[in-house]
N, C-alpha and C positions, 0 to 999 in steps of 0.2 A: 825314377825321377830323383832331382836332389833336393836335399831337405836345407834349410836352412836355419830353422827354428832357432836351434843348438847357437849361432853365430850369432841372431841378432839377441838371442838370450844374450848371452856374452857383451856384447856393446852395450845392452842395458843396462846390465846390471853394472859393468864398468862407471858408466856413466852417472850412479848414483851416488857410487863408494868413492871412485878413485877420483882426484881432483890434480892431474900432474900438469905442468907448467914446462916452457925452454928453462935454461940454466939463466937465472937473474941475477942481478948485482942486490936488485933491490926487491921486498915482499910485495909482490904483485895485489893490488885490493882486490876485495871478494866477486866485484862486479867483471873483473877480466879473465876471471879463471876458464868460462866456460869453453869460448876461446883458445886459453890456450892448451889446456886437458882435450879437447876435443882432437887440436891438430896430431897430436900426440899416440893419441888412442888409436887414430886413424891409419896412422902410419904402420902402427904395430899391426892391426888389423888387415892392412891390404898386404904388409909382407906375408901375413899367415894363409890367405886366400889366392892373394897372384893374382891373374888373370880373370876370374869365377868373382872380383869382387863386383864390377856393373853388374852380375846376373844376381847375388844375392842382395842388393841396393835398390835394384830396378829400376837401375841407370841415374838415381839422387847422388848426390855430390857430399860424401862421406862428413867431410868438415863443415862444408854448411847448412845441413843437415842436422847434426849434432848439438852445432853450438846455438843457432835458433833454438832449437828445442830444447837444450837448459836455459838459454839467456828467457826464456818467458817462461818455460813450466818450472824447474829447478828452484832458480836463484831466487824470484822473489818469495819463495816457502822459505829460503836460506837466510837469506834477508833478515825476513819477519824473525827468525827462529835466532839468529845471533844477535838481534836487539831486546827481546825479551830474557835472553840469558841460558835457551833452552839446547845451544849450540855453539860451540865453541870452537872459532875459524885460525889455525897456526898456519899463517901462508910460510913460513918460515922450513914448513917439512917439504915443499912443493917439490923442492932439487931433488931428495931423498925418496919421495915417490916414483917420479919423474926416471931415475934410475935404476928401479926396481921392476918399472912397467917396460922401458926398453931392453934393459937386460934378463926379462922373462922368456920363457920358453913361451911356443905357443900354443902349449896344456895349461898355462899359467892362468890366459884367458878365460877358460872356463870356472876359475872358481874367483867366492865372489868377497871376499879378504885379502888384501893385500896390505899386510903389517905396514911396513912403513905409511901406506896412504889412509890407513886407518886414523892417523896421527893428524892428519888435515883437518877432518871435521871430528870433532869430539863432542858426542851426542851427551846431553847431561839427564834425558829422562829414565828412569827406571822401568822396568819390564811393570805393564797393567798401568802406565801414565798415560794421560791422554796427549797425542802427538799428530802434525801434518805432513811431516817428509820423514823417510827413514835415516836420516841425517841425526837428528833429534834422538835418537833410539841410545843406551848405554849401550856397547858391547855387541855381541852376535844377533841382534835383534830387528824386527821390521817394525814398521808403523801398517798396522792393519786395519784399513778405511775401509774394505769390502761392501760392511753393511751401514756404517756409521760416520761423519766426518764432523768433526776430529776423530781420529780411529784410535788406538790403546797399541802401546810399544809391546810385541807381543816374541818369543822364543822364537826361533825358526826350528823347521820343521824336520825330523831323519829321514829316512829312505822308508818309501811305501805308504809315508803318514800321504793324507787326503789335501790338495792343493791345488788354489788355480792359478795362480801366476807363480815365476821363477821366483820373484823377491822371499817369499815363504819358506824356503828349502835352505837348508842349513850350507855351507860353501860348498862346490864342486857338484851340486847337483844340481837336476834343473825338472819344471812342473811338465809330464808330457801325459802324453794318453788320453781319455776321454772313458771315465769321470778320469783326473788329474791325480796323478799320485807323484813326490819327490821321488827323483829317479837318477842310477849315475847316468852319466853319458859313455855310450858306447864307444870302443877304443878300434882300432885298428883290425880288420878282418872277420870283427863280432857282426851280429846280425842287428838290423836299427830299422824303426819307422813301421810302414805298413798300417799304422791307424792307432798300434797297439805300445809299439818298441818306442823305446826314447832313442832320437836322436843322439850323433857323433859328435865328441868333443874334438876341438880343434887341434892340428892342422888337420883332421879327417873330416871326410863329407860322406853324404850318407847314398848308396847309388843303387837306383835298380828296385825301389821300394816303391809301390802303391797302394793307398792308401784307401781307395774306392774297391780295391778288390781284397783287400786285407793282406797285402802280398810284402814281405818285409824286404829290405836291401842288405848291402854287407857295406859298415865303413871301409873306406877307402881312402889316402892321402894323394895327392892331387900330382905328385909325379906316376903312381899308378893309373891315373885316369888318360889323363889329358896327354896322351900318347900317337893319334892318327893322324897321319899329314896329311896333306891337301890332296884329294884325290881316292884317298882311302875309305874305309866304311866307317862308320860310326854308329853309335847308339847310346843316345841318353836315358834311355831307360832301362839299359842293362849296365853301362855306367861308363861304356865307352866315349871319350869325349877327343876332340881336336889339341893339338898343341898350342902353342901362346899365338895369336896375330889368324888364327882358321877358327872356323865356325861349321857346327854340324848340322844339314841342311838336311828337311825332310823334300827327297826328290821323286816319290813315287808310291801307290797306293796299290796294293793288288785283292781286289775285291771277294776275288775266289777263295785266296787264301789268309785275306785280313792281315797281308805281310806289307810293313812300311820298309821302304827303300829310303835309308840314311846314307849321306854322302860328306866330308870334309869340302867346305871350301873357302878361298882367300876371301877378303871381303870386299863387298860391293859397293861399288860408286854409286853417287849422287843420284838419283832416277832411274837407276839401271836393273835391269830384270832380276828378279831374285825367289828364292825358295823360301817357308819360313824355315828361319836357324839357330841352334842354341849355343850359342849365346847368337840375338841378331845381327847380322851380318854387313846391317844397311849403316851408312854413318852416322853420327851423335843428328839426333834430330830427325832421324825420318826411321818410317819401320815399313817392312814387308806388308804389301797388303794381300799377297797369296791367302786363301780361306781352306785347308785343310778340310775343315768340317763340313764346309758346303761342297766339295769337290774341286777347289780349285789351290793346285800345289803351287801355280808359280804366280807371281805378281811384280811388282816394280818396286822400290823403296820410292816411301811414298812421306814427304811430312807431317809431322806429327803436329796438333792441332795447337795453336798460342793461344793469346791471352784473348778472353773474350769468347772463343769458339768452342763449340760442344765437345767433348772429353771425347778420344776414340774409344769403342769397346774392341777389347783385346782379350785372349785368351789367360793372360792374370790379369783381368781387369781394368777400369776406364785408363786410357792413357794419355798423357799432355808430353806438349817438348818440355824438353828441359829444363830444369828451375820453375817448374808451372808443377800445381796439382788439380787434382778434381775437384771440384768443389761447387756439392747441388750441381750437377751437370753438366760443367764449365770448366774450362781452365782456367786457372787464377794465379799470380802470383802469390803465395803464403803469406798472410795476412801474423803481423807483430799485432803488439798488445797496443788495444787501442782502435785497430783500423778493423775494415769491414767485412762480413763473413756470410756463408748461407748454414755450413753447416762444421763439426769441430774440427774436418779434414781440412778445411780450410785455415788452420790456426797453429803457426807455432807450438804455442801453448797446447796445443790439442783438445782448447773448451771454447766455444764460440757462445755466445748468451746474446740476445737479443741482435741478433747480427751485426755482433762487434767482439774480437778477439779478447778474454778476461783472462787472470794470471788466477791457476787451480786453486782451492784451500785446500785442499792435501793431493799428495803428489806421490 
């Protein structure tokens, strides 16, 4: 199967450091950044992914996505931390960043320094100061909230040291495994995933890896994959996948020999009979309701559940139409800071407190 981890590591961690901007005349204030680094980011992103980026998104809208999610979790940590004096905003490098993010390679994404954006926000606490965002931090360092908040600006971490999230891990590496150790990401042809391996740094994906059986994959870049036309065989779990505009469709079950029949195919109209396919096949807004697991391959594209209506369960999980998340049960629109929630999925910000959206104290 394909791994993702590796990528959305990558957006995160972007998302902390790098703060890039369109080309201005004039220094953008701190409140619009999120904005416009998001679109930014996004863009570089879906060039590195192609096709494969609704599958690793699950089907969320890259940009608005993003910039929700710094304008309520981010900025107001930013905020608070350049009024106090703990962080120091130069919109004036925004261009300089902003040029160094688009003229990157797309191995660049993986690490998590990028000199000139470094220049943006200038953290003024010292390593062992107490701190709320890793903004605040001097130099190669995180704000480590783990057990405590306010957390303490703390060193990042080499290869092998003990880690649970990416932020830890010194550039170009990233937290995988279970227990978590910094680890590089794997390149081109190496072996990734399986429960144990760290995922593919970009532009590679990781293919053919499971992770219930302890079965690892081999990176792969995505004109090696995404190779079968319509009509052809396919296999997402050995890593064979469709070319851009086809989708690989599971069309048959052979119970004697536990052999799944994969097919490429065009994608499906509005209500029209369908397979489940990876990537889905049905259009923006409706999915397959074929059940593989219960014995049934084929089904209809069926709409996906709005606002108000109970979340479908899917095999990643509850699912809403577009622009809608779960939330307690339900699909919702994504509740901003201030309005009403069940639980933190429901929240921009990603903290929901007395069923109403709140902006983090450490981030």
């Amino acid at each position: 199967m394909l791994r993702a981890s590796c990528i959305s590591a990558a957006l995160s961690a972007l998302l902390l450091i790098t703060a890039c901007s369109k080309s201005s005349t004039a220094t953008p204030p701190l409140d619009q950044v999120p904005a416009r680094f998001a679109n930014d980011i996004c863009d570089r992103f879906e060039s590195c992914v192609g096709p494969l980026v609704d599958l690793f998104l699950s089907g969320a809208d890259c940009r608005q996505t993003f910039t929700q999610s710094a304008e309520d979790n981010l900025l107001p940590l930013w905020q608070a931390a350049v009024t106090d004096g703990s962080l120091i905003y130069d919109g004036a490098q925004l261009d300089a960043c902003l040029t160094a993010l688009t003229g990157s390679s797309c191995g660049s994404l993986n690490q998590r320094d990028l000199a000139p954006c470094d220049q943006v926000f200038q953290g003024q606490i010292p390593v062992g100061g107490s701190c709320n965002v890793e903004a605040q931090c001097q130099g190669a360092r995180y704000c480590d909230s783990s057990s405590t908040c306010p957390g303490t600006c703390t060193d990042r971490k080499d290869e092998g040291a003990a880690c649970t999230d990416d932020a830890e891990c010194i550039s170009g590496l990233t937290c995988d495994g279970d227990p978590g150790t910094c680890q590089r990401p794997r390149n081109a042809g190496e072996s990734c995933g399986g429960g144990s391996l760290p995922g593919c740094g970009l532009p590679t994906v990781c293919m053919g890896d499971d992770a219930e059986a302890g079965t690892p994959g081999t990176c792969r870049s995505l004109s090696d994959a995404l190779t079968a036309a319509v009509g052809e065989s396919c296999d997402p779990g050995a890593g064979t996948l469709c070319v851009e505009g086809a989708s690989c469709a599971l069309v048959s079950y052979d119970p004697a020999t536990m052999d799944l029949t994969w097919t490429c195919v065009a994608a499906y109209a509005a209500g029209a009979d369908c397979s489940l396919a990876v990537p889905d096949a049905c259009p923006s807004g409706q999915v397959c309701s074929a059940n593989p697991a219960g014995g049934t391959f084929s089904g209809s594209c069926t709409p996906l559940p709005t606002a108000s209506e109970a979340c479908r369960t899917g095999s990643g999980g509850p699912q809403c139409a577009p622009g809608l998340v779960c939330d307690g049960g339900s699909c919702a629109v994504i509740g901003r800071l201030g309005e009403g929630c069940v639980t933190d999925k429901g929240c921009a910000s990603g903290k929901c407190t007395g069923n109403l959206c709140v902006a983090p104290v450490c981030g």
